[in-house]
PyMOL Python script that loads the backbone (N, CA, C, O; Angstrom):
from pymol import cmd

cmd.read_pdbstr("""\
ATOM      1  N   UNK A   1     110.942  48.324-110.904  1.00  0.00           N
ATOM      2  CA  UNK A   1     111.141  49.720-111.234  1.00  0.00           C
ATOM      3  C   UNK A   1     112.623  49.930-111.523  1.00  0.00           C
ATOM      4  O   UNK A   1     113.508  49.282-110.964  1.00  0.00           O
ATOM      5  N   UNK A   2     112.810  50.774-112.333  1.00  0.00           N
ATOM      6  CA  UNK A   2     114.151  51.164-112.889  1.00  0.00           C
ATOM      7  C   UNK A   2     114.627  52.203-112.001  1.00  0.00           C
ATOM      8  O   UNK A   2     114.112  53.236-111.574  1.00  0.00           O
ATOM      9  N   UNK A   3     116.089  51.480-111.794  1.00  0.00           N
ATOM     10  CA  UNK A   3     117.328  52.795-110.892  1.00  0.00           C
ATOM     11  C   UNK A   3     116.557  54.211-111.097  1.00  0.00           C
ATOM     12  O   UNK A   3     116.095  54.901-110.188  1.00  0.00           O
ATOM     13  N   UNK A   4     116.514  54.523-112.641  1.00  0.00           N
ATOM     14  CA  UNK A   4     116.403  55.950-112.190  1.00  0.00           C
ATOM     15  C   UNK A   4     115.379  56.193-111.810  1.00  0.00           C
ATOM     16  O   UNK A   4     115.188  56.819-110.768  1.00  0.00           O
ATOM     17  N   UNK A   5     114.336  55.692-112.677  1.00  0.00           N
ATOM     18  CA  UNK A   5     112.995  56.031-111.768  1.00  0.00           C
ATOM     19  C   UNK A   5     112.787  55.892-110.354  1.00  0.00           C
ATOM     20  O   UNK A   5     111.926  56.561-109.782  1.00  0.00           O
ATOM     21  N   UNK A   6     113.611  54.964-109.675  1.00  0.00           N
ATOM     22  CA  UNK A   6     113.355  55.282-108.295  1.00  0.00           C
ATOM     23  C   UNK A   6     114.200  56.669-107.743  1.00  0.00           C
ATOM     24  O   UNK A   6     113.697  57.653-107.201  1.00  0.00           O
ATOM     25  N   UNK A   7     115.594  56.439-108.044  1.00  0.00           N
ATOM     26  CA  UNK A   7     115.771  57.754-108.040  1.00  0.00           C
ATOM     27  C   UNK A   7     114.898  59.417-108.085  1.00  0.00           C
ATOM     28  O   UNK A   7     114.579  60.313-107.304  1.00  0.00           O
ATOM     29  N   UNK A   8     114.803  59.090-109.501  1.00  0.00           N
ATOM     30  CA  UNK A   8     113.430  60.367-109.379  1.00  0.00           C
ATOM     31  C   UNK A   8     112.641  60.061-108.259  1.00  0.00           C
ATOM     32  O   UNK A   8     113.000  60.811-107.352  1.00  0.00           O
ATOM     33  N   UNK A   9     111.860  59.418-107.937  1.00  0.00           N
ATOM     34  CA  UNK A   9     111.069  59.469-106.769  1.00  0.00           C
ATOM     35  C   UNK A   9     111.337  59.665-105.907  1.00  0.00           C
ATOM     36  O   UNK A   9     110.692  60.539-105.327  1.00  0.00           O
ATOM     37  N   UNK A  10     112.445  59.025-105.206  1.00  0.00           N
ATOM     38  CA  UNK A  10     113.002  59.376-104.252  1.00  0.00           C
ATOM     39  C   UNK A  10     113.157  61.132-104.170  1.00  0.00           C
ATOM     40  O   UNK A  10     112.592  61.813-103.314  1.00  0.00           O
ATOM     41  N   UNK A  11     113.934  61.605-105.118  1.00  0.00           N
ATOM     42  CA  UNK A  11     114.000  63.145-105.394  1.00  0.00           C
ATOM     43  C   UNK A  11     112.690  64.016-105.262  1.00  0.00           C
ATOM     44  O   UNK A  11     112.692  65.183-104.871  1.00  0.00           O
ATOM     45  N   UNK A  12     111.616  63.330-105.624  1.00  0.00           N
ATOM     46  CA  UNK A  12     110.203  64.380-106.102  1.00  0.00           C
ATOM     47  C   UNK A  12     109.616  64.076-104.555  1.00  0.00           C
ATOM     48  O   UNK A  12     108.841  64.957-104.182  1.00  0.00           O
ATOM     49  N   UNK A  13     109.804  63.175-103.750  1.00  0.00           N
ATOM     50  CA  UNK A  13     109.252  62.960-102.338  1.00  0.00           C
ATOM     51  C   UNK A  13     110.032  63.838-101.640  1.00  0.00           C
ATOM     52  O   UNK A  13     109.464  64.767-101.065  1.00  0.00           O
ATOM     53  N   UNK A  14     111.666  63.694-101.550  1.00  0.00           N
ATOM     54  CA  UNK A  14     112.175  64.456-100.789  1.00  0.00           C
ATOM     55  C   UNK A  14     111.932  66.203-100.928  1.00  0.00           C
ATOM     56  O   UNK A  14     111.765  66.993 -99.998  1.00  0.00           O
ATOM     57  N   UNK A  15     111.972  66.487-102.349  1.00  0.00           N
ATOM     58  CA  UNK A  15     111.776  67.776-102.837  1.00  0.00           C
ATOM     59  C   UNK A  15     109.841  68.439-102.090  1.00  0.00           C
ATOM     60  O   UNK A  15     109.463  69.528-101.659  1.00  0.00           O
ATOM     61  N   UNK A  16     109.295  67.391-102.246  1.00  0.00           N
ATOM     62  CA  UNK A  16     108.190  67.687-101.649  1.00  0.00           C
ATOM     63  C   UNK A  16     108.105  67.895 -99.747  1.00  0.00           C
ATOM     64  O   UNK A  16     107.169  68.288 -99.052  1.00  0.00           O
ATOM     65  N   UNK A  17     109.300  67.508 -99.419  1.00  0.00           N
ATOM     66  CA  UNK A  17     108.607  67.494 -98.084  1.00  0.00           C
ATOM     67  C   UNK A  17     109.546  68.615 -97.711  1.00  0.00           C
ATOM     68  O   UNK A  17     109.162  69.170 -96.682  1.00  0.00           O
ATOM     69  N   UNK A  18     111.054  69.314 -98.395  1.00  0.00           N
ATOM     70  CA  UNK A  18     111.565  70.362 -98.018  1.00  0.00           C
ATOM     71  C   UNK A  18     110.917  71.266 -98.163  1.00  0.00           C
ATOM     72  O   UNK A  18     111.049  72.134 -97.300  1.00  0.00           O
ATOM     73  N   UNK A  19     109.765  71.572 -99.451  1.00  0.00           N
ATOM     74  CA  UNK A  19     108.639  72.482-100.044  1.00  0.00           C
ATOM     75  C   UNK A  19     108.173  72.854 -98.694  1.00  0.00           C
ATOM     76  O   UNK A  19     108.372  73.903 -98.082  1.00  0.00           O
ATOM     77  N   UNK A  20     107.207  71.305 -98.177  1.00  0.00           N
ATOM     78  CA  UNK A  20     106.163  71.411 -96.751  1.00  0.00           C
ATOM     79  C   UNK A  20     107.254  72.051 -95.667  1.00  0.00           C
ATOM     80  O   UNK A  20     106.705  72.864 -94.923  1.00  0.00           O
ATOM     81  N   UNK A  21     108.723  71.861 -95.400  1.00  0.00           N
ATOM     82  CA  UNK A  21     108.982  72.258 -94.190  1.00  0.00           C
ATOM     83  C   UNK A  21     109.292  73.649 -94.463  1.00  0.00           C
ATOM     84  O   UNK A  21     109.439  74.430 -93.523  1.00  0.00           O
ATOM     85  N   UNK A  22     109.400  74.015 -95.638  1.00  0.00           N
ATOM     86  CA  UNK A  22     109.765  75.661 -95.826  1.00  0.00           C
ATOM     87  C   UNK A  22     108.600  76.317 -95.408  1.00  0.00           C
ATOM     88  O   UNK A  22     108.402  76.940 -94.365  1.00  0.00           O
ATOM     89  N   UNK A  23     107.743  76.064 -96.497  1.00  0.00           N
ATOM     90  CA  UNK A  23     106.351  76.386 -96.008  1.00  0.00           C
ATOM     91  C   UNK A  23     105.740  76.843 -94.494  1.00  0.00           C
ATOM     92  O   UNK A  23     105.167  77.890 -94.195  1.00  0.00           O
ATOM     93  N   UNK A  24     105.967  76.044 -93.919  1.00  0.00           N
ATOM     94  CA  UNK A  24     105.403  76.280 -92.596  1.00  0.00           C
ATOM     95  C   UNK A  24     106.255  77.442 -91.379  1.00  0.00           C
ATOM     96  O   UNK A  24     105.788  78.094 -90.445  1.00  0.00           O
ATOM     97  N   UNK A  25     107.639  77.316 -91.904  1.00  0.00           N
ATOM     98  CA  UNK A  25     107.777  78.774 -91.351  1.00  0.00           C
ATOM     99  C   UNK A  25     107.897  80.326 -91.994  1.00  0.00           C
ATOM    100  O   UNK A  25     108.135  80.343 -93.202  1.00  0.00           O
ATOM    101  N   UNK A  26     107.801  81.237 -91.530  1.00  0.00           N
ATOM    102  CA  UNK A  26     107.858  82.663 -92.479  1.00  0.00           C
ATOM    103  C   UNK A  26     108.785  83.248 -93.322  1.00  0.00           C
ATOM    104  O   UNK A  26     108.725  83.804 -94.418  1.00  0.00           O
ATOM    105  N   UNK A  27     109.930  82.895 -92.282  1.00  0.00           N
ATOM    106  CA  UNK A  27     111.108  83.385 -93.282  1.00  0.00           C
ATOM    107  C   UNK A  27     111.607  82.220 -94.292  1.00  0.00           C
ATOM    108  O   UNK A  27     112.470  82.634 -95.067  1.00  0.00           O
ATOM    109  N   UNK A  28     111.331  81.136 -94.426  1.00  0.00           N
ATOM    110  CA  UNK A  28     111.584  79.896 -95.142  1.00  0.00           C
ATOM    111  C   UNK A  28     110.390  80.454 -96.284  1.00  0.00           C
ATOM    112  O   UNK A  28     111.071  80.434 -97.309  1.00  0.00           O
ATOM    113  N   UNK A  29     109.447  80.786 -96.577  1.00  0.00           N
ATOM    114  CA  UNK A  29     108.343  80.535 -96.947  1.00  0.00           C
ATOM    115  C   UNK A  29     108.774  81.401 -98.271  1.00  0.00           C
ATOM    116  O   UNK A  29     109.120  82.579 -98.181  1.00  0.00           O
ATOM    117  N   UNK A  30     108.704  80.578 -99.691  1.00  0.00           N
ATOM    118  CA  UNK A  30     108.678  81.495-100.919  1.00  0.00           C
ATOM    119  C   UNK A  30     107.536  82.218-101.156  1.00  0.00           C
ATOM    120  O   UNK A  30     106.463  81.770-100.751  1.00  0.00           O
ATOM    121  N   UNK A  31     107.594  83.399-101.821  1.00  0.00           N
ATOM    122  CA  UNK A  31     106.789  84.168-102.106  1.00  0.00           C
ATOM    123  C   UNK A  31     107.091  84.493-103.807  1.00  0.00           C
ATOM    124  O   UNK A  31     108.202  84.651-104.313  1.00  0.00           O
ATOM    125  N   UNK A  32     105.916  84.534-104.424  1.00  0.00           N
ATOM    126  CA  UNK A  32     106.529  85.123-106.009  1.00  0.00           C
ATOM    127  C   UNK A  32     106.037  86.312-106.729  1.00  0.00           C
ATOM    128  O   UNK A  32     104.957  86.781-106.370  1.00  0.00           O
ATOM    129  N   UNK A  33     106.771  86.934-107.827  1.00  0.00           N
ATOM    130  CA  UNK A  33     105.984  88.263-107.970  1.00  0.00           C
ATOM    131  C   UNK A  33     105.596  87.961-109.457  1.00  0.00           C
ATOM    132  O   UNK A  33     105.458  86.798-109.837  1.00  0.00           O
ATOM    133  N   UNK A  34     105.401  89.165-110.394  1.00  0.00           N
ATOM    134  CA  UNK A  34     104.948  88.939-111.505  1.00  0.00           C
ATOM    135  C   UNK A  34     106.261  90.225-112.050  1.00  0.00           C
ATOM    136  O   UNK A  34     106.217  91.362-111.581  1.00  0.00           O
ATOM    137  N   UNK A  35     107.376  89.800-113.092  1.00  0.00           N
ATOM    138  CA  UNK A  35     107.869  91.114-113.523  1.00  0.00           C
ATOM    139  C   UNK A  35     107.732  91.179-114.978  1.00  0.00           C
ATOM    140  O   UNK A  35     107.994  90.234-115.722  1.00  0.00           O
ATOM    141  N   UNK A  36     107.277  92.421-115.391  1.00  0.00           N
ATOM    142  CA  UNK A  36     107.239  92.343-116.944  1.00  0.00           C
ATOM    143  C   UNK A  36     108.963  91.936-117.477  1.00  0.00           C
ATOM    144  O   UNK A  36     109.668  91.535-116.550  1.00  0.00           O
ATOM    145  N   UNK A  37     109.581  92.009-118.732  1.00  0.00           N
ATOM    146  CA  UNK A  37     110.451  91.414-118.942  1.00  0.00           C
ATOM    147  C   UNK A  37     111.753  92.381-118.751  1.00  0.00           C
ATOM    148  O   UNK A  37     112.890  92.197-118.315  1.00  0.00           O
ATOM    149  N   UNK A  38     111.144  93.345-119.211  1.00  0.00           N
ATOM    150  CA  UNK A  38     112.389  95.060-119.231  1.00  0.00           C
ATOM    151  C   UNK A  38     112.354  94.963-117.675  1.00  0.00           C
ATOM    152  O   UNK A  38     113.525  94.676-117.428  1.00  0.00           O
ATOM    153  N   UNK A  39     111.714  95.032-116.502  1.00  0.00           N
ATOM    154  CA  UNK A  39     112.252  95.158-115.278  1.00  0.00           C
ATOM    155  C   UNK A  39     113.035  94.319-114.600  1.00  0.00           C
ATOM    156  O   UNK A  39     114.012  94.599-113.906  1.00  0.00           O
ATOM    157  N   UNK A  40     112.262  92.602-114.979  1.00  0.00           N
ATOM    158  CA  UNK A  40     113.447  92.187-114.682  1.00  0.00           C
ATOM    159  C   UNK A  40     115.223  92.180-115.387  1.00  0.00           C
ATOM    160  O   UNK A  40     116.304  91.868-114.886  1.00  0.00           O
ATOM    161  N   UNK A  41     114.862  92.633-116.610  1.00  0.00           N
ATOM    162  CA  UNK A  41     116.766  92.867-116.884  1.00  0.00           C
ATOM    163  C   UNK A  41     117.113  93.391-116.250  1.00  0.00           C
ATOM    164  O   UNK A  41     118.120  92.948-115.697  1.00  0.00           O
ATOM    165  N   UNK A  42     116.559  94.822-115.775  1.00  0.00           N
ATOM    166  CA  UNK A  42     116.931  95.582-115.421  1.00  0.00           C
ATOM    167  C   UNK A  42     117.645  95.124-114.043  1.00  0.00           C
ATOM    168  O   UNK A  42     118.865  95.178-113.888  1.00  0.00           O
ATOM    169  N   UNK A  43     117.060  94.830-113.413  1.00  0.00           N
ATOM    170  CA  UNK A  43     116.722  93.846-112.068  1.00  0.00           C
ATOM    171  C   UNK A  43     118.108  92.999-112.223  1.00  0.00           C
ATOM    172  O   UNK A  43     119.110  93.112-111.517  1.00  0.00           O
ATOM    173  N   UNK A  44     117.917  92.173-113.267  1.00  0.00           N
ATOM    174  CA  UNK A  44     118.796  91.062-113.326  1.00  0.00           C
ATOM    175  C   UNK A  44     120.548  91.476-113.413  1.00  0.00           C
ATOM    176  O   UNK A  44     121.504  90.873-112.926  1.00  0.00           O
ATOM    177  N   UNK A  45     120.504  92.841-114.299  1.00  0.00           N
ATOM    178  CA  UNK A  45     121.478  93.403-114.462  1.00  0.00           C
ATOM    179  C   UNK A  45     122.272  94.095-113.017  1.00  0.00           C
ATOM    180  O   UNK A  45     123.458  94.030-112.694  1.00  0.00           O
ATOM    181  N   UNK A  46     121.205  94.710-112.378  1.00  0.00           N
ATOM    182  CA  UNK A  46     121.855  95.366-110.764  1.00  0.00           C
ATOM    183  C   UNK A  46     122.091  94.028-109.873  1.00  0.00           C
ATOM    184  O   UNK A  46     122.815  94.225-108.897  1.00  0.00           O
ATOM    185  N   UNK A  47     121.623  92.741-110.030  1.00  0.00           N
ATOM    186  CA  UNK A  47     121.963  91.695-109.626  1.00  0.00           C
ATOM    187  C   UNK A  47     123.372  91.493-109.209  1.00  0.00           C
ATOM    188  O   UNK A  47     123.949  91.491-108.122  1.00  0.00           O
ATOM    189  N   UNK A  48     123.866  91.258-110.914  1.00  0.00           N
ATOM    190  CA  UNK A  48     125.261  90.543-111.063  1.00  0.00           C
ATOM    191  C   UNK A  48     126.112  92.283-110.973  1.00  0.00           C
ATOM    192  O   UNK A  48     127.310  92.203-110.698  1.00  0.00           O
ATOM    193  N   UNK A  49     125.819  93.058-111.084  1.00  0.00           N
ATOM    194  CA  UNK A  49     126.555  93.925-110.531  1.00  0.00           C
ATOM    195  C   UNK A  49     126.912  94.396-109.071  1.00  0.00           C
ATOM    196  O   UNK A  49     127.855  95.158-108.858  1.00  0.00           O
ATOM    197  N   UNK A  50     126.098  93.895-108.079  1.00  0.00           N
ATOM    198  CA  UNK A  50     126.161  93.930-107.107  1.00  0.00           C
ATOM    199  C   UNK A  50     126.595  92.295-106.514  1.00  0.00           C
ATOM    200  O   UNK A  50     126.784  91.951-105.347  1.00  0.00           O
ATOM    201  N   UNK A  51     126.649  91.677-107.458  1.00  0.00           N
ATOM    202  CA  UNK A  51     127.175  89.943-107.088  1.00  0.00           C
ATOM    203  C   UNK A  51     125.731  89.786-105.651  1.00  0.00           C
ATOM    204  O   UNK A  51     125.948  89.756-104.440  1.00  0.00           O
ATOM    205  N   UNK A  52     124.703  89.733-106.169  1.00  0.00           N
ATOM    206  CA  UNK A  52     123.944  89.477-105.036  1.00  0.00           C
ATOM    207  C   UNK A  52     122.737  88.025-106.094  1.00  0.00           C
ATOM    208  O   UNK A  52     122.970  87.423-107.142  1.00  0.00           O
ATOM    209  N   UNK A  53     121.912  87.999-105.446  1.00  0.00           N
ATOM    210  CA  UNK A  53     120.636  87.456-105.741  1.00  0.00           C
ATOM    211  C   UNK A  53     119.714  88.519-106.222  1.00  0.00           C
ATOM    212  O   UNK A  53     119.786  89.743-106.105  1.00  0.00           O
ATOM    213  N   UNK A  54     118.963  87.870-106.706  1.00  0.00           N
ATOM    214  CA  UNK A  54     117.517  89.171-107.108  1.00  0.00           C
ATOM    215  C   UNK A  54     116.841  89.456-105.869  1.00  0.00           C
ATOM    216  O   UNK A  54     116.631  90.667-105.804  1.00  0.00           O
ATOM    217  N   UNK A  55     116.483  88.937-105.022  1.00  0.00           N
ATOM    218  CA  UNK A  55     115.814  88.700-103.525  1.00  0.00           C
ATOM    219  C   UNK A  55     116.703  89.789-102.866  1.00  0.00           C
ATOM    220  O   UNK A  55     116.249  90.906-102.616  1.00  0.00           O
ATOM    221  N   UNK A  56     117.972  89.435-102.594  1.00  0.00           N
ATOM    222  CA  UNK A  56     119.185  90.733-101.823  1.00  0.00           C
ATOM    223  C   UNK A  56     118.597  92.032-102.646  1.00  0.00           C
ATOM    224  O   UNK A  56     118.173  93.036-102.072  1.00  0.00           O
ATOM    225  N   UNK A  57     118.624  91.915-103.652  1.00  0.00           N
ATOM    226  CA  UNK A  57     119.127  93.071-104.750  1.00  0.00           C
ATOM    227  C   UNK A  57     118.077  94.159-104.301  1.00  0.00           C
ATOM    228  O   UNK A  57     118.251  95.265-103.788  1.00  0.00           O
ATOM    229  N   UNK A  58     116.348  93.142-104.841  1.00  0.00           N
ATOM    230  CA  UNK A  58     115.373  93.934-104.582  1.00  0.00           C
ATOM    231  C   UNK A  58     115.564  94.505-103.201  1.00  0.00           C
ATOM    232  O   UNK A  58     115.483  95.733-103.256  1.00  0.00           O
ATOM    233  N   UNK A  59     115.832  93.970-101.743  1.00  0.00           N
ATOM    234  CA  UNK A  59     115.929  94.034-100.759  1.00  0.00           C
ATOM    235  C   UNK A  59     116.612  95.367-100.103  1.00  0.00           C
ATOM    236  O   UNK A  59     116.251  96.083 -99.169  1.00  0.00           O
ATOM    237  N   UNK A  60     118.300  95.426-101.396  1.00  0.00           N
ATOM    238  CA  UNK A  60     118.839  96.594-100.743  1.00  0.00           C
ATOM    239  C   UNK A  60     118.145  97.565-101.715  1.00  0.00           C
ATOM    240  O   UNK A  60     117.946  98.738-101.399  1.00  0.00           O
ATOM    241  N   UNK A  61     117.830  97.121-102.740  1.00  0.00           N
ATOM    242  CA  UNK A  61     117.237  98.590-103.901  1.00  0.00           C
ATOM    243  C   UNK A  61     115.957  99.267-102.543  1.00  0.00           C
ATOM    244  O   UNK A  61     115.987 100.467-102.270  1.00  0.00           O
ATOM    245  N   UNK A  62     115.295  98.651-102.082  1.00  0.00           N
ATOM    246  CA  UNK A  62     114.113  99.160-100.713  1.00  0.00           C
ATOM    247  C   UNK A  62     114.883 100.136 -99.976  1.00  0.00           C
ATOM    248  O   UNK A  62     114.722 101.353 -99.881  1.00  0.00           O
ATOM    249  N   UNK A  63     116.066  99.093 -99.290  1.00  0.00           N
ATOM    250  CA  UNK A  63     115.914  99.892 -98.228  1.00  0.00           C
ATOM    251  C   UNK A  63     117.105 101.270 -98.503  1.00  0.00           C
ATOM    252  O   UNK A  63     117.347 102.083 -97.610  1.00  0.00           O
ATOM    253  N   UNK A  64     117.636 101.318 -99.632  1.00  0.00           N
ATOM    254  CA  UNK A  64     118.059 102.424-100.456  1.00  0.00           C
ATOM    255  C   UNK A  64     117.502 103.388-100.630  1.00  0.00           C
ATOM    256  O   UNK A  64     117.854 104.532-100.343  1.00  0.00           O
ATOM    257  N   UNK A  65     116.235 102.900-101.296  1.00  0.00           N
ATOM    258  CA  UNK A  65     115.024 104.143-101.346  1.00  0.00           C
ATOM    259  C   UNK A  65     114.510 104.426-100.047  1.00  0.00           C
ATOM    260  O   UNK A  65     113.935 105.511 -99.956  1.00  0.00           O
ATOM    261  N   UNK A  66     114.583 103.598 -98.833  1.00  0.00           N
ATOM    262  CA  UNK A  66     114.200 104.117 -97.629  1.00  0.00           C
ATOM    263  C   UNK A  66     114.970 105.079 -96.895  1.00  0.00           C
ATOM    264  O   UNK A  66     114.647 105.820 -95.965  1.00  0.00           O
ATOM    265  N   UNK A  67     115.827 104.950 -97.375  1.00  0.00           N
ATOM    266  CA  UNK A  67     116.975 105.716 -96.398  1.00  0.00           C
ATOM    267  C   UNK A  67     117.112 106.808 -97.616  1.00  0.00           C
ATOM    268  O   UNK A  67     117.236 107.827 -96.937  1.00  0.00           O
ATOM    269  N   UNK A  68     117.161 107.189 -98.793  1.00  0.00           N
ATOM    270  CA  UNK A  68     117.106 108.411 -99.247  1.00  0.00           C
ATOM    271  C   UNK A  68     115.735 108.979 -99.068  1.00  0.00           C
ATOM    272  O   UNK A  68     115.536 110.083 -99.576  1.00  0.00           O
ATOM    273  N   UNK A  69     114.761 108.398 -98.426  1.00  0.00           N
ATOM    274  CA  UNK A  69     113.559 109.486 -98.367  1.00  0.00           C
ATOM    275  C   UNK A  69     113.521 109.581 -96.944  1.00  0.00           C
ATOM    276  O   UNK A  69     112.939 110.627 -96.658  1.00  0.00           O
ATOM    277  N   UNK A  70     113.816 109.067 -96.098  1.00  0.00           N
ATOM    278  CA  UNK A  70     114.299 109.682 -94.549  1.00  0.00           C
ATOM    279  C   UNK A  70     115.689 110.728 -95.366  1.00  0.00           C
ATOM    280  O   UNK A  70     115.320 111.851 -95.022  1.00  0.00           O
ATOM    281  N   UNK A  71     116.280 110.828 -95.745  1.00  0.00           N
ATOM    282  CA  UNK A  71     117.281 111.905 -95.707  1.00  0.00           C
ATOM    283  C   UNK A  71     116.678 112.696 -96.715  1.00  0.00           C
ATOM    284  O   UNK A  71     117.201 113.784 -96.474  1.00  0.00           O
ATOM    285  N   UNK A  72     116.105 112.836 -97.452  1.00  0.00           N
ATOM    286  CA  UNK A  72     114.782 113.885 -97.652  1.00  0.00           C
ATOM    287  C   UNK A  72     114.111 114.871 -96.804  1.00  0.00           C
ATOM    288  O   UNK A  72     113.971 116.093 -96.822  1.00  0.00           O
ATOM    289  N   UNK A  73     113.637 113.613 -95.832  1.00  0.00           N
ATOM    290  CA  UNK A  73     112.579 114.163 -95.247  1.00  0.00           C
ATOM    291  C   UNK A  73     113.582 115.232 -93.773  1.00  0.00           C
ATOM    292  O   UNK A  73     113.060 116.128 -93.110  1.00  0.00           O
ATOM    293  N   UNK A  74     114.756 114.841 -93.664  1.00  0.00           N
ATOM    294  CA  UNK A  74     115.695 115.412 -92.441  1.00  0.00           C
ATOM    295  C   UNK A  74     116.204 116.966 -93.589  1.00  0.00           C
ATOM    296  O   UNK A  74     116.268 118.057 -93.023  1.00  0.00           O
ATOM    297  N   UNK A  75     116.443 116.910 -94.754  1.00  0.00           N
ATOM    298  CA  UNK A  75     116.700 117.807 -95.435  1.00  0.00           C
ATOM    299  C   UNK A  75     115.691 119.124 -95.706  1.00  0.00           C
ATOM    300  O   UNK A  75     115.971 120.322 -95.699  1.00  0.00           O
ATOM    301  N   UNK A  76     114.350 118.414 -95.956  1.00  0.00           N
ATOM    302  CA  UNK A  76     113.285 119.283 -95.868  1.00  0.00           C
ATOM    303  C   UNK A  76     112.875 119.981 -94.420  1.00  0.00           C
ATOM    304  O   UNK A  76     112.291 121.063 -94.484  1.00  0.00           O
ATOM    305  N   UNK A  77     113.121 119.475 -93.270  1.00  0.00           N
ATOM    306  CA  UNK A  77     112.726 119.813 -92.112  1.00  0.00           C
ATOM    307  C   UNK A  77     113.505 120.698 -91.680  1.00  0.00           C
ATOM    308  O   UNK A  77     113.088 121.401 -90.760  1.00  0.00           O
ATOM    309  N   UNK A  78     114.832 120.923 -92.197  1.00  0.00           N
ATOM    310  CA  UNK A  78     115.995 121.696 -91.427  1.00  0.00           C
ATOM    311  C   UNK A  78     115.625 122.529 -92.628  1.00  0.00           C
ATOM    312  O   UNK A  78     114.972 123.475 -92.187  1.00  0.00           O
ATOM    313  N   UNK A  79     115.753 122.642 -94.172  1.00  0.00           N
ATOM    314  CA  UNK A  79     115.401 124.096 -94.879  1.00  0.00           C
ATOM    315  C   UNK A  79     114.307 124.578 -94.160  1.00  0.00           C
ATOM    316  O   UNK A  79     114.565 125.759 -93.932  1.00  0.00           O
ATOM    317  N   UNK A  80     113.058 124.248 -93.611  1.00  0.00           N
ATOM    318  CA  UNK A  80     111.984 124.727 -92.825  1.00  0.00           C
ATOM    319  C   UNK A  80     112.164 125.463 -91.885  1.00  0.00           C
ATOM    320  O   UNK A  80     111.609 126.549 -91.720  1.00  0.00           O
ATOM    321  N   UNK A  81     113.159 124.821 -90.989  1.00  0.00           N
ATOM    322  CA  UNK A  81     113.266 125.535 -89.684  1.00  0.00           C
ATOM    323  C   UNK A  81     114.586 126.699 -90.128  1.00  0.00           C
ATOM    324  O   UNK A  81     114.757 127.638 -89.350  1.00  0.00           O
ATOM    325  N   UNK A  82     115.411 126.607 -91.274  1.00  0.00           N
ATOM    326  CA  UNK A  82     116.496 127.519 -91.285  1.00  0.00           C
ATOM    327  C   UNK A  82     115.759 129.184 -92.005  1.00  0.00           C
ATOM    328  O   UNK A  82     116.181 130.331 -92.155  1.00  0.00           O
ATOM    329  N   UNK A  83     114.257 128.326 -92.335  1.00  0.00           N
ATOM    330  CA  UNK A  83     113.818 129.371 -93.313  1.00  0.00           C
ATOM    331  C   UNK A  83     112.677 130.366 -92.346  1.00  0.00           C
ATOM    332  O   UNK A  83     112.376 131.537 -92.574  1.00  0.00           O
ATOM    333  N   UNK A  84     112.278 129.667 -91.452  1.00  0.00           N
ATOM    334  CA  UNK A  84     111.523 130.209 -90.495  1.00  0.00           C
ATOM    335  C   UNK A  84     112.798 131.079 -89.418  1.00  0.00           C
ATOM    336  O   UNK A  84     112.708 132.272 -89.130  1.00  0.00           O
ATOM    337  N   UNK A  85     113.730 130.324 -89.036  1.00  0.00           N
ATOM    338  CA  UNK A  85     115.065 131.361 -88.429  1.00  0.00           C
ATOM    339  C   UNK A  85     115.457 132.757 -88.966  1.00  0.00           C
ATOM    340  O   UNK A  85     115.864 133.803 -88.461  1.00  0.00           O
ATOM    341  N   UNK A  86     115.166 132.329 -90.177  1.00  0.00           N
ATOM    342  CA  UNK A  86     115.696 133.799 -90.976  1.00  0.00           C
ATOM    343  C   UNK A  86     114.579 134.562 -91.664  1.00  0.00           C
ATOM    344  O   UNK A  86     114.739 135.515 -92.427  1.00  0.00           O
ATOM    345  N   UNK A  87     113.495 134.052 -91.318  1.00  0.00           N
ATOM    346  CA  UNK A  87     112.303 135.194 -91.276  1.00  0.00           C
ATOM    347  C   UNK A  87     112.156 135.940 -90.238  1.00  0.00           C
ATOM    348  O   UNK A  87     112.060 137.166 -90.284  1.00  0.00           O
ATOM    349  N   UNK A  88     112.117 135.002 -88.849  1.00  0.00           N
ATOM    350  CA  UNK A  88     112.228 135.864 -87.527  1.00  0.00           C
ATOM    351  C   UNK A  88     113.506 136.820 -87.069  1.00  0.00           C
ATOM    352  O   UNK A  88     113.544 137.624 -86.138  1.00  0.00           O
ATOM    353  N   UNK A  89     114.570 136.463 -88.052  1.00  0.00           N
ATOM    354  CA  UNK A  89     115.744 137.324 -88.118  1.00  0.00           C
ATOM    355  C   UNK A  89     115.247 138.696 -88.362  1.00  0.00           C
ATOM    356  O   UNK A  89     115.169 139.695 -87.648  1.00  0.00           O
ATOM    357  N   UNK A  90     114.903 138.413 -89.705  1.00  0.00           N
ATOM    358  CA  UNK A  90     114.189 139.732 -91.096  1.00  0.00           C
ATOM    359  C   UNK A  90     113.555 140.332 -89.842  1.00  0.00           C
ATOM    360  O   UNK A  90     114.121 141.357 -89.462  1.00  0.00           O
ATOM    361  N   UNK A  91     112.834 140.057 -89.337  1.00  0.00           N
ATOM    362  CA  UNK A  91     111.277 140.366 -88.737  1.00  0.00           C
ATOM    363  C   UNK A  91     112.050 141.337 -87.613  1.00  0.00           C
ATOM    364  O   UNK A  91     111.801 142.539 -87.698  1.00  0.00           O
ATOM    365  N   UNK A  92     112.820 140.970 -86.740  1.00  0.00           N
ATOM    366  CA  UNK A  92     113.499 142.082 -85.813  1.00  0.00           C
ATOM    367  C   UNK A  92     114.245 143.161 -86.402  1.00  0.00           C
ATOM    368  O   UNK A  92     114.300 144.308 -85.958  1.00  0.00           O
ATOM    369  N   UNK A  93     114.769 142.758 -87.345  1.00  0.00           N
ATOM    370  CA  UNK A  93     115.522 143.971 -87.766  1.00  0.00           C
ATOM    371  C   UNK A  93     114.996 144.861 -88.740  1.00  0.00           C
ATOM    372  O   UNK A  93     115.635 145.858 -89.074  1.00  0.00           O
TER     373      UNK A  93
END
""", "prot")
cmd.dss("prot")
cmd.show_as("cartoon", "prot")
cmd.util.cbc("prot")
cmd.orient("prot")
């Protein structure tokens, strides 16, 4: 067998068994999605603007949107209660 070809093998065995040890735990474990092509630019573009990975990127784009809809939801609850305060205001006087 030829240098490189063992080489390669060597490579496609080792590559196979980092696959199996990722695999078996959760946070090691790849997962893949499907993106049409316009999202991922889009995607790809907030990437290198944020100097992250696509994985980070998607990650903070989440929890971005998580934390502006908790501060939504703290925004909506206090107009509620400021609006019910100043009905029971109205209401005495």
């Amino acid at each position: 067998m030829s240098l490189d070809l063992d080489n390669k093998l060597k490579q496609a065995i080792r590559a196979k068994r980092k696959r199996y040890f990722n695999a078996e735990q959760e946070y090691t474990r790849k997962k893949s999605i499907d993106l049409n092509f316009c999202v991922w630019e889009k995607l790809s573009m907030k990437a290198q603007d944020l100097d992250a990975t696509l994985s980070d990127t998607i990650e903070y784009l989440l929890s971005e949107a998580n934390r502006a809809q908790n501060a939504n939801k703290k925004v909506n609850a206090l107009k509620k209660d400021l609006n019910s305060l100043l009905y029971s205001i109205n209401v005495k006087v």
